[in-house]
CHARMM internal coordinates of N, CA and C (Angstrom, degrees):
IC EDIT
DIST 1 N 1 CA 1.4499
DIST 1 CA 1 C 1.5277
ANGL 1 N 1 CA 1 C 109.39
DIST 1 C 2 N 1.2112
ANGL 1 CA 1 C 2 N 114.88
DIHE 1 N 1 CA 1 C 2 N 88.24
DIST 2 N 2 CA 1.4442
ANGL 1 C 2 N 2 CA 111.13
DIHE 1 CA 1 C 2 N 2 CA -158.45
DIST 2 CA 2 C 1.4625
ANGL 2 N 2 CA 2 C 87.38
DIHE 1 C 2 N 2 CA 2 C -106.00
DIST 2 C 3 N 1.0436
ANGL 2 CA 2 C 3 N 143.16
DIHE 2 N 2 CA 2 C 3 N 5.60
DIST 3 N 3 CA 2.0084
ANGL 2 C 3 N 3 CA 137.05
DIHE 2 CA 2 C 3 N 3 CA 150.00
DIST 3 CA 3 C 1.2104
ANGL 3 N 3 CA 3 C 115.17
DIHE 2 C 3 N 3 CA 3 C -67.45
DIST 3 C 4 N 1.3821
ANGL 3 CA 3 C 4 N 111.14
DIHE 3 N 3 CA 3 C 4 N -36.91
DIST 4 N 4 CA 1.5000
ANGL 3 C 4 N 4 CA 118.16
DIHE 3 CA 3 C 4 N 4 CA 174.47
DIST 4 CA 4 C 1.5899
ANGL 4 N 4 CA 4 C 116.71
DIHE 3 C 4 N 4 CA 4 C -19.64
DIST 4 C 5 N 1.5081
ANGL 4 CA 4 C 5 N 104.70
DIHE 4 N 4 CA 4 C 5 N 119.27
DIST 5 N 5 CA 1.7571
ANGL 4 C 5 N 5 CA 100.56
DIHE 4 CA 4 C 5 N 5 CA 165.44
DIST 5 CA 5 C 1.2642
ANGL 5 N 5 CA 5 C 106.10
DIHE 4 C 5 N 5 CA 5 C -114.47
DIST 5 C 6 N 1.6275
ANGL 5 CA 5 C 6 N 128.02
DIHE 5 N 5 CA 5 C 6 N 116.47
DIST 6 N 6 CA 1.3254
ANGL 5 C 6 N 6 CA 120.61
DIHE 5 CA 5 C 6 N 6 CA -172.09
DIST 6 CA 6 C 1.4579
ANGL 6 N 6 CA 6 C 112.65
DIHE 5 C 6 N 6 CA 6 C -113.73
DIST 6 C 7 N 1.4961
ANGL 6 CA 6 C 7 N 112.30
DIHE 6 N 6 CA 6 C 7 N 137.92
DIST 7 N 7 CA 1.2891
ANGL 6 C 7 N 7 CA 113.59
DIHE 6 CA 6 C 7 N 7 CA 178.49
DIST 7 CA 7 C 1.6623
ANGL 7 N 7 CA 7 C 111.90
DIHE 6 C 7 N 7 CA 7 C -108.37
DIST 7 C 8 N 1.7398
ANGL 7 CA 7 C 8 N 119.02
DIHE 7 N 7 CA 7 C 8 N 150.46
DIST 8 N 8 CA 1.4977
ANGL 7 C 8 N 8 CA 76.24
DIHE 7 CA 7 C 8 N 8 CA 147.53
DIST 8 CA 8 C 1.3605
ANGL 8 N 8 CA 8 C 134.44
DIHE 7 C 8 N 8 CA 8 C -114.52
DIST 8 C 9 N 1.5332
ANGL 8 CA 8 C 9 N 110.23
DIHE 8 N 8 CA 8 C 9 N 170.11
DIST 9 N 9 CA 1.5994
ANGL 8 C 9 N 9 CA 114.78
DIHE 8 CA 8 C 9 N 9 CA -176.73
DIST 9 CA 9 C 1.4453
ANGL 9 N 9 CA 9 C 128.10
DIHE 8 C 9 N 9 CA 9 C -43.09
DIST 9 C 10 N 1.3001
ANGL 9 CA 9 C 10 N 104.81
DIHE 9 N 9 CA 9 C 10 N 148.41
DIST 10 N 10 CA 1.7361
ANGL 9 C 10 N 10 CA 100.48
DIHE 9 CA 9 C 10 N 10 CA -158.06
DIST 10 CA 10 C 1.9646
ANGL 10 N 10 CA 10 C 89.06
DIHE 9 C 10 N 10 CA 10 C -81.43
DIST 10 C 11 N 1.1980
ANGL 10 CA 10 C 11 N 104.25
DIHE 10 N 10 CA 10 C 11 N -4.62
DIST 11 N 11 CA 1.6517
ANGL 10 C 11 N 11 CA 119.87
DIHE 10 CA 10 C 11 N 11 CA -178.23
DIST 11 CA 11 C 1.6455
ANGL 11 N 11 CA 11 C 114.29
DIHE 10 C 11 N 11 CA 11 C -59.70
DIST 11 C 12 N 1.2035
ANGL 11 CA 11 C 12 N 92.72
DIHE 11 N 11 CA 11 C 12 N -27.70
DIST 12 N 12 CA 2.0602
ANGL 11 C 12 N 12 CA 112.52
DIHE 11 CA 11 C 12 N 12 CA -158.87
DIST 12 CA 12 C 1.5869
ANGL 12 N 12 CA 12 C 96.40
DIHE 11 C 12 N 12 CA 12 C -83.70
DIST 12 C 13 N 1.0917
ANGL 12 CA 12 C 13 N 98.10
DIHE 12 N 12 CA 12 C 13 N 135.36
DIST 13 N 13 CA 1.8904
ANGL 12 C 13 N 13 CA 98.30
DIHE 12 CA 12 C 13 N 13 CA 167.46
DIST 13 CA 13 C 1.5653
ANGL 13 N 13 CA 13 C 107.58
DIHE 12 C 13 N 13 CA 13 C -81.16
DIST 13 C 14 N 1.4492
ANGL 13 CA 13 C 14 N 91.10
DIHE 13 N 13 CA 13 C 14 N 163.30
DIST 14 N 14 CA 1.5811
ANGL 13 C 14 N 14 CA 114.40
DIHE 13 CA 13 C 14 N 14 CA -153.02
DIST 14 CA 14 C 1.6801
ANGL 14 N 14 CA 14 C 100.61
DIHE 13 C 14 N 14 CA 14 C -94.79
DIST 14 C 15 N 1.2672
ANGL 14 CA 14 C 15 N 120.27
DIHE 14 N 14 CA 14 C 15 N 9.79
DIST 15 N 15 CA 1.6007
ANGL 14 C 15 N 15 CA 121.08
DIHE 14 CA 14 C 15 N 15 CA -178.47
DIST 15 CA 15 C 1.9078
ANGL 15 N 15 CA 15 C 118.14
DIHE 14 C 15 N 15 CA 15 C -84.52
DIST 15 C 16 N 1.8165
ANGL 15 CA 15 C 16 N 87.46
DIHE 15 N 15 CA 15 C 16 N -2.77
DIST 16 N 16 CA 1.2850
ANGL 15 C 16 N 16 CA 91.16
DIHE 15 CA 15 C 16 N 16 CA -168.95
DIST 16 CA 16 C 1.7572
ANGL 16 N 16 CA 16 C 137.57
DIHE 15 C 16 N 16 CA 16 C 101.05
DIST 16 C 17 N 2.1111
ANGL 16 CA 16 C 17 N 92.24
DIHE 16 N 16 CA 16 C 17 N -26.05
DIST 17 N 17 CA 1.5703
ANGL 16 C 17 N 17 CA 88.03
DIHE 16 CA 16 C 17 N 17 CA -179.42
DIST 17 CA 17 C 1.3956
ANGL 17 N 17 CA 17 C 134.49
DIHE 16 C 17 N 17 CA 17 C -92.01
DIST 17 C 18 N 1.8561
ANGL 17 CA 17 C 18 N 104.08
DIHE 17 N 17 CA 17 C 18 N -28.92
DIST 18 N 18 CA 1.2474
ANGL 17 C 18 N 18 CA 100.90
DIHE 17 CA 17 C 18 N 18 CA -156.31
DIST 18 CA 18 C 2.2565
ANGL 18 N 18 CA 18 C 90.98
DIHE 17 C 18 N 18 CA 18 C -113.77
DIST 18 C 19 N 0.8962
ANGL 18 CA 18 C 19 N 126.34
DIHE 18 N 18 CA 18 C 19 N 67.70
DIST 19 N 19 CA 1.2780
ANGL 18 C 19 N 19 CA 147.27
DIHE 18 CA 18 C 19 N 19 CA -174.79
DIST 19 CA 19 C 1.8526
ANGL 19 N 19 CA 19 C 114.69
DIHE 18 C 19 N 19 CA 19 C -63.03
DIST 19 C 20 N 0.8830
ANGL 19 CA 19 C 20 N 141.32
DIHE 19 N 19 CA 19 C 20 N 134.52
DIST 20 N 20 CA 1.1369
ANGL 19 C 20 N 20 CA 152.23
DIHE 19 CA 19 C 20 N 20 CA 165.27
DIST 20 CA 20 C 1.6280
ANGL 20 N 20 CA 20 C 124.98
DIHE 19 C 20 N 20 CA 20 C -127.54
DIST 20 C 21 N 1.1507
ANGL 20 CA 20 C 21 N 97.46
DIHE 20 N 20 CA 20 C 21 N 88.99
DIST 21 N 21 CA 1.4162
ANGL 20 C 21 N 21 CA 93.07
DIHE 20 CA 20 C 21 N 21 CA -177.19
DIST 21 CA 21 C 2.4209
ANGL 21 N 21 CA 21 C 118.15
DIHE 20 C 21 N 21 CA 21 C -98.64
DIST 21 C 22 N 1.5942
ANGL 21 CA 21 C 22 N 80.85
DIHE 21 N 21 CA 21 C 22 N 153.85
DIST 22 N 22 CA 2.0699
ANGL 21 C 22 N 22 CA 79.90
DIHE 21 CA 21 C 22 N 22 CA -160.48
DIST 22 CA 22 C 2.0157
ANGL 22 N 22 CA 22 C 93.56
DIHE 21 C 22 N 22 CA 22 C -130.88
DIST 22 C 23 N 1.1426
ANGL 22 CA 22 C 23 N 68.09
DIHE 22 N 22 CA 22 C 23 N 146.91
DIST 23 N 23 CA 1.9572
ANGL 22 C 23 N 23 CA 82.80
DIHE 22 CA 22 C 23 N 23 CA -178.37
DIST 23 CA 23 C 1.3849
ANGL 23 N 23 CA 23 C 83.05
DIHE 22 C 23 N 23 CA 23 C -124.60
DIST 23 C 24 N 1.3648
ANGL 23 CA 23 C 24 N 113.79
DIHE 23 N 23 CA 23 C 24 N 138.89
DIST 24 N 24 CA 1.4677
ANGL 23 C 24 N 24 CA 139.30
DIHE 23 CA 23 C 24 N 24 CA -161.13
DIST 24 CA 24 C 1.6509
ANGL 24 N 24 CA 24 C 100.83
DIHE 23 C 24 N 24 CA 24 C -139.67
DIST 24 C 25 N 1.3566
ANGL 24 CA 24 C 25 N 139.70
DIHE 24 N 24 CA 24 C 25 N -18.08
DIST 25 N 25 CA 0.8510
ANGL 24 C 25 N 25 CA 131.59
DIHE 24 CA 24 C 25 N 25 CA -130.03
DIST 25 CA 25 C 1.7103
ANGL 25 N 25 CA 25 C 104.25
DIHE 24 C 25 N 25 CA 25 C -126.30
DIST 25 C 26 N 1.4634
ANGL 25 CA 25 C 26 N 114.37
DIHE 25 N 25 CA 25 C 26 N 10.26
DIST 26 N 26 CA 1.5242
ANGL 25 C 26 N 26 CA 122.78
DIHE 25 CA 25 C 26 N 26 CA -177.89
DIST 26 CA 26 C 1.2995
ANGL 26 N 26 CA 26 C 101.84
DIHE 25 C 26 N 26 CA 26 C -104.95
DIST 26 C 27 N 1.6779
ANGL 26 CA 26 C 27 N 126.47
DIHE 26 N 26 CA 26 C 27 N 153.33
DIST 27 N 27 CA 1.5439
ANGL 26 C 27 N 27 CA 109.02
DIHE 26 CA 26 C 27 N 27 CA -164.34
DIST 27 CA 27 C 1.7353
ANGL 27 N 27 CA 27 C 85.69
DIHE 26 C 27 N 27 CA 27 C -90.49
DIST 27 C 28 N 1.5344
ANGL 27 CA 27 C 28 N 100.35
DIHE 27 N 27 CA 27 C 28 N 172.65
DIST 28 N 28 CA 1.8273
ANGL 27 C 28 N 28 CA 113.55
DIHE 27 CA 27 C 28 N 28 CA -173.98
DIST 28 CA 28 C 1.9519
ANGL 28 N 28 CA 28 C 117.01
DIHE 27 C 28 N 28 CA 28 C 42.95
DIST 28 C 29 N 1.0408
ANGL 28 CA 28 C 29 N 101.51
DIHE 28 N 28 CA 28 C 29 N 33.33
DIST 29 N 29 CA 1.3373
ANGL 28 C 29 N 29 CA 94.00
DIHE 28 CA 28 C 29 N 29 CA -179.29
DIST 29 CA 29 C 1.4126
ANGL 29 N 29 CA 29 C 106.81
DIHE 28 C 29 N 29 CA 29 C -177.76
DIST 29 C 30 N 1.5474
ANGL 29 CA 29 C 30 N 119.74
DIHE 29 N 29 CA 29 C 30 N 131.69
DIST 30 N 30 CA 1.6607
ANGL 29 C 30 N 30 CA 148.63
DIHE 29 CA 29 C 30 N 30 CA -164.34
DIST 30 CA 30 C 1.6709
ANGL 30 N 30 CA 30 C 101.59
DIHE 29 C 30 N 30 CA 30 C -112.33
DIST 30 C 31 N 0.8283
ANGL 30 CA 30 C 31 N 122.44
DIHE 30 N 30 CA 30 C 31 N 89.42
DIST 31 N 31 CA 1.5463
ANGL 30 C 31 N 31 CA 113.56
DIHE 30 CA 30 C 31 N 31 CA 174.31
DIST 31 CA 31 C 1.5295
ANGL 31 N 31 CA 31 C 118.34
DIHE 30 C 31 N 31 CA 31 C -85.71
DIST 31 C 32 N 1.7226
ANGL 31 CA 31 C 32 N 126.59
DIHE 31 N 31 CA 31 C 32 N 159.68
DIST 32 N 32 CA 0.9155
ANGL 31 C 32 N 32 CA 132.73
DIHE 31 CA 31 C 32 N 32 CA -166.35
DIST 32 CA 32 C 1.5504
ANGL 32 N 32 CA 32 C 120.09
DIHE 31 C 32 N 32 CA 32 C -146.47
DIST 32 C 33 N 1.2127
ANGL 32 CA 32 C 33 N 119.54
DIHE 32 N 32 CA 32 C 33 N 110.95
DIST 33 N 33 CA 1.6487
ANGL 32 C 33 N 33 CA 106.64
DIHE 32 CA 32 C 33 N 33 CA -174.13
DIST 33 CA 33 C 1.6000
ANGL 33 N 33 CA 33 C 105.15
DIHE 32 C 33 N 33 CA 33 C -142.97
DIST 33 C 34 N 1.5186
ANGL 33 CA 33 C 34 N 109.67
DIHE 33 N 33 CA 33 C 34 N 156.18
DIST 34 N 34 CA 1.4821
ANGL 33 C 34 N 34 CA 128.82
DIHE 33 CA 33 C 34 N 34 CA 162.40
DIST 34 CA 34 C 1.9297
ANGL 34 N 34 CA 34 C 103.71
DIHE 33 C 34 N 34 CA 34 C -49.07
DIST 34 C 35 N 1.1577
ANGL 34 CA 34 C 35 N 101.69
DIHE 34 N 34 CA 34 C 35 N 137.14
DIST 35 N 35 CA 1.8075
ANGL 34 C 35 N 35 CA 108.93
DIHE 34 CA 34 C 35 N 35 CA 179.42
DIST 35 CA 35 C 1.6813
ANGL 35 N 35 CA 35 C 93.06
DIHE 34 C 35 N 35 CA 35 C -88.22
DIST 35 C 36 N 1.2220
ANGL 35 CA 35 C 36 N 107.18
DIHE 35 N 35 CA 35 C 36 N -36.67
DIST 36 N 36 CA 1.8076
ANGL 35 C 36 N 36 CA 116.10
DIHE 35 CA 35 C 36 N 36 CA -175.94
DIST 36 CA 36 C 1.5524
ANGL 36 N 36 CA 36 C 123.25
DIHE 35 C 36 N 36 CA 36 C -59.66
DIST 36 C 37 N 1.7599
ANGL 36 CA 36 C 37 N 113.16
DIHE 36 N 36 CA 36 C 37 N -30.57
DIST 37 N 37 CA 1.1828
ANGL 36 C 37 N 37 CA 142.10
DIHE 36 CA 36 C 37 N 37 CA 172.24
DIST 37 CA 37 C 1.4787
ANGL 37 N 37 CA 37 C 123.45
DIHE 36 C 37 N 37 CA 37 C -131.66
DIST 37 C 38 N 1.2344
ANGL 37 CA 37 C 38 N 123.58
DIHE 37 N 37 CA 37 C 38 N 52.01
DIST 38 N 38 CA 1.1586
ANGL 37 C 38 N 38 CA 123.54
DIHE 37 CA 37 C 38 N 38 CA 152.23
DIST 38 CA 38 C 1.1270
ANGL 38 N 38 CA 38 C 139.98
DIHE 37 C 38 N 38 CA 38 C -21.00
DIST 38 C 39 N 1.1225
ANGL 38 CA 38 C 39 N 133.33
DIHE 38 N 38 CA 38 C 39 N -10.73
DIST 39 N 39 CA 1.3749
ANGL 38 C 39 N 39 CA 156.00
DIHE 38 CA 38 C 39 N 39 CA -165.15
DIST 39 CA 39 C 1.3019
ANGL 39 N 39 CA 39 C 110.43
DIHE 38 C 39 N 39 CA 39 C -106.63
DIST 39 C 40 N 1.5841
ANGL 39 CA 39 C 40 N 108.88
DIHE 39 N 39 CA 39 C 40 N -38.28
DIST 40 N 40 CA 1.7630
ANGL 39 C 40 N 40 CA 103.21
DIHE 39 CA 39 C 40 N 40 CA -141.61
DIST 40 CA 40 C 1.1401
ANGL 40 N 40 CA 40 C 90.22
DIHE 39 C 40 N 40 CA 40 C -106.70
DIST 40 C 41 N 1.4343
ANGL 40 CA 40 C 41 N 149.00
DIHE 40 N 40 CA 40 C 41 N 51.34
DIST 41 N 41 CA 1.5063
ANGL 40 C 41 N 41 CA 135.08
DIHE 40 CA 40 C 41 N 41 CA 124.96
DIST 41 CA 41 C 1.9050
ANGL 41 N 41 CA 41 C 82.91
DIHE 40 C 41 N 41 CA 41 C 147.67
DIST 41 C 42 N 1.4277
ANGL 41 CA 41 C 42 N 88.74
DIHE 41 N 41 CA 41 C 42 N -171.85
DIST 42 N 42 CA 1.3675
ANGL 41 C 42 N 42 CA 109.16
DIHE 41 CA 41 C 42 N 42 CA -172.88
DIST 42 CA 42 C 1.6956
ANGL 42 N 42 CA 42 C 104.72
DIHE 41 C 42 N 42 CA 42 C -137.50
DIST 42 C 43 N 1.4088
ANGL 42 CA 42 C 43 N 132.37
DIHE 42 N 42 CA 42 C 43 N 172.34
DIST 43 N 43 CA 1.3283
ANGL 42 C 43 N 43 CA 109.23
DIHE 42 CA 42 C 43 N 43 CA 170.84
DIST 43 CA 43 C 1.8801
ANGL 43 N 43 CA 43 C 78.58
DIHE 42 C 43 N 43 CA 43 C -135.01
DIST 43 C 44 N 1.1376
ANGL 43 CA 43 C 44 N 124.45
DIHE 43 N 43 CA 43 C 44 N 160.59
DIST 44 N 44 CA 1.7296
ANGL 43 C 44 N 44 CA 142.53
DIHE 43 CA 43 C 44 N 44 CA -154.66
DIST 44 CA 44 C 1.5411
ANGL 44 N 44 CA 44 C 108.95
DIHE 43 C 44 N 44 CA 44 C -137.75
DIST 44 C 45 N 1.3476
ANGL 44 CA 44 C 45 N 106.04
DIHE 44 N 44 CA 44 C 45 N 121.33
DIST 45 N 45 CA 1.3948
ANGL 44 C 45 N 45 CA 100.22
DIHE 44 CA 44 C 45 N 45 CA -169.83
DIST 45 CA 45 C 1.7839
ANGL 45 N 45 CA 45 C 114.92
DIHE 44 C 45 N 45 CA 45 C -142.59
DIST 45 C 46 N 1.1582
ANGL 45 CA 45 C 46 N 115.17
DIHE 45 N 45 CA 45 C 46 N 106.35
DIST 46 N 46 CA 1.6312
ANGL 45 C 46 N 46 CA 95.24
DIHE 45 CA 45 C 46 N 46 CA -172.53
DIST 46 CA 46 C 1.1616
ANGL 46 N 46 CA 46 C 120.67
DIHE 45 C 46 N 46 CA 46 C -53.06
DIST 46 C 47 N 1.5000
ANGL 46 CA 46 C 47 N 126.15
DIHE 46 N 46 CA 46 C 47 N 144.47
DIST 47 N 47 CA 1.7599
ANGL 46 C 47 N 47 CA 132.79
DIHE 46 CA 46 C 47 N 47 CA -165.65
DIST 47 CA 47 C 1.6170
ANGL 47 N 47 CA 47 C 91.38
DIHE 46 C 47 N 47 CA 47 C -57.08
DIST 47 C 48 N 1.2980
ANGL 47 CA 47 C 48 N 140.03
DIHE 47 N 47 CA 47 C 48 N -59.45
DIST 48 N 48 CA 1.2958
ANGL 47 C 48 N 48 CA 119.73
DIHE 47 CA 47 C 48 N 48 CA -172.95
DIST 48 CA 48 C 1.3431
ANGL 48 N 48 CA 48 C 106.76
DIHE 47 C 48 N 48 CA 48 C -53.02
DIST 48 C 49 N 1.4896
ANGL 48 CA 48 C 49 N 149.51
DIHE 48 N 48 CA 48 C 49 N -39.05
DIST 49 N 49 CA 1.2307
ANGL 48 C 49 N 49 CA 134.51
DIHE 48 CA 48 C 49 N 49 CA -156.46
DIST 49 CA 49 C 2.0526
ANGL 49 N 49 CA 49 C 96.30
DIHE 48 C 49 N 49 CA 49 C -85.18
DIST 49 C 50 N 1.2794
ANGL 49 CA 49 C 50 N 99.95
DIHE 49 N 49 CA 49 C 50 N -29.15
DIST 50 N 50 CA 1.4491
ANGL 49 C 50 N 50 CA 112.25
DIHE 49 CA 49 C 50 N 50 CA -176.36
DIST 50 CA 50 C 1.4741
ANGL 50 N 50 CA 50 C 96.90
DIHE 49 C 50 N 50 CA 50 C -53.05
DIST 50 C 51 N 1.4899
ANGL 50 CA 50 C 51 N 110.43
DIHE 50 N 50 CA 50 C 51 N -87.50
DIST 51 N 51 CA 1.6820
ANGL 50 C 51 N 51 CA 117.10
DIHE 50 CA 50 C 51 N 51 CA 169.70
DIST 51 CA 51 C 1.7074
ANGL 51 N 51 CA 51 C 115.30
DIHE 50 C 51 N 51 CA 51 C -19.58
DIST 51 C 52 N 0.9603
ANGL 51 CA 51 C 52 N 122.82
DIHE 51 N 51 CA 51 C 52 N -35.02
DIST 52 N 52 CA 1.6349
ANGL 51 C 52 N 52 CA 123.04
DIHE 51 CA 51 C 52 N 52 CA -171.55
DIST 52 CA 52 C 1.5551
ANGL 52 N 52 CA 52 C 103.15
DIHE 51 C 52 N 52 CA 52 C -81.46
DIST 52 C 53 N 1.0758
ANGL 52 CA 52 C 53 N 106.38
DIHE 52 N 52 CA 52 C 53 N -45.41
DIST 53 N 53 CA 1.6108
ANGL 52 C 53 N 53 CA 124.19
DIHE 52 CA 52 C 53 N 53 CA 172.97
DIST 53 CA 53 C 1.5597
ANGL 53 N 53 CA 53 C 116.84
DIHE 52 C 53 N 53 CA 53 C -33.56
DIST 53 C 54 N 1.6381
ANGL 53 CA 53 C 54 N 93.75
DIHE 53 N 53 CA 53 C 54 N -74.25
DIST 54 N 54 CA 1.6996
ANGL 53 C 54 N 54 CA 111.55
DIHE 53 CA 53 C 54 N 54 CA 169.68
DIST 54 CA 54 C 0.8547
ANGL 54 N 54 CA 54 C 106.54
DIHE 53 C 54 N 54 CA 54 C -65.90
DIST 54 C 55 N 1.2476
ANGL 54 CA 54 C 55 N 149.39
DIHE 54 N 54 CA 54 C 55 N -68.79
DIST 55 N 55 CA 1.6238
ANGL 54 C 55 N 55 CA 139.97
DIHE 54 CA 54 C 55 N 55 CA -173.19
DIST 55 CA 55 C 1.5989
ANGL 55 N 55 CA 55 C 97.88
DIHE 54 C 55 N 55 CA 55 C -27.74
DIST 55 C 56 N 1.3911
ANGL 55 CA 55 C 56 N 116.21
DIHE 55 N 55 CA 55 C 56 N -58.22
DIST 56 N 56 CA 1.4402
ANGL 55 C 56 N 56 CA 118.38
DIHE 55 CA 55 C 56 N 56 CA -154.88
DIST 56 CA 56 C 1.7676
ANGL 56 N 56 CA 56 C 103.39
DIHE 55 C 56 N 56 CA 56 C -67.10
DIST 56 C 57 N 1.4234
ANGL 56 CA 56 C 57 N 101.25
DIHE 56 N 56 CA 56 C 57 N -55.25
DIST 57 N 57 CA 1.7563
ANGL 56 C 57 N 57 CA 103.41
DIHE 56 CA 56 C 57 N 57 CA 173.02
DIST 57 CA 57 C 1.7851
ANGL 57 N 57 CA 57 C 113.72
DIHE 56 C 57 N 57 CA 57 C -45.53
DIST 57 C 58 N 1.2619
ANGL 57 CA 57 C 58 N 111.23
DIHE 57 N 57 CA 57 C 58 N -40.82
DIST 58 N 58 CA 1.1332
ANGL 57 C 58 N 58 CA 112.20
DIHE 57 CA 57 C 58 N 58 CA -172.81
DIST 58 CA 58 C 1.9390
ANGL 58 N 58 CA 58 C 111.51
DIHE 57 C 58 N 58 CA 58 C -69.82
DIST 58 C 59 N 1.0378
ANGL 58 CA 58 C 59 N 111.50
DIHE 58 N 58 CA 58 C 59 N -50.43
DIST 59 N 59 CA 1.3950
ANGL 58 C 59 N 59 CA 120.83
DIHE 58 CA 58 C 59 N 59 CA 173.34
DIST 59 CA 59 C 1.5999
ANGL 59 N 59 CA 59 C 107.10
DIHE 58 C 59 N 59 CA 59 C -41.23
DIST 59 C 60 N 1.1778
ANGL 59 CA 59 C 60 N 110.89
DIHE 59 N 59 CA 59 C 60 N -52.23
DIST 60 N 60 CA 1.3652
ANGL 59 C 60 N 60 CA 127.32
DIHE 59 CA 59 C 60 N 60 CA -160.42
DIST 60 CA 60 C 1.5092
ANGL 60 N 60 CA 60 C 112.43
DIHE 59 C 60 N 60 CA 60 C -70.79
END
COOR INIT
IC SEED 1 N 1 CA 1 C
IC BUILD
């Protein structure tokens, strides 16, 4: 996914270790990866399942 614009989550602590970074910005598809391993895969999520996600983290 080399369009990918990834940020990371305002979710991730700021010490540097435990990082989550999300590309939001491809149509039909939410991407998800380690900031620590960039490399080692991505996890793919449709924006509705994405949205359900955060809603739920956020509630919680």
């Amino acid at each position: 996914m080399t369009r990918a614009l990834w940020r990371t989550s305002t979710r991730s602590g700021t010490n540097g270790g435990s990082c989550v970074e999300v590309a939001d910005n491809l149509p039909g598809v939410v991407l998800v990866r380690d900031s620590k391993d960039r490399d080692g895969g991505t996890l793919n999520f449709e924006p509705y399942a994405w949205r359900v996600f955060l809603a739920a983290v956020k509630r919680d």
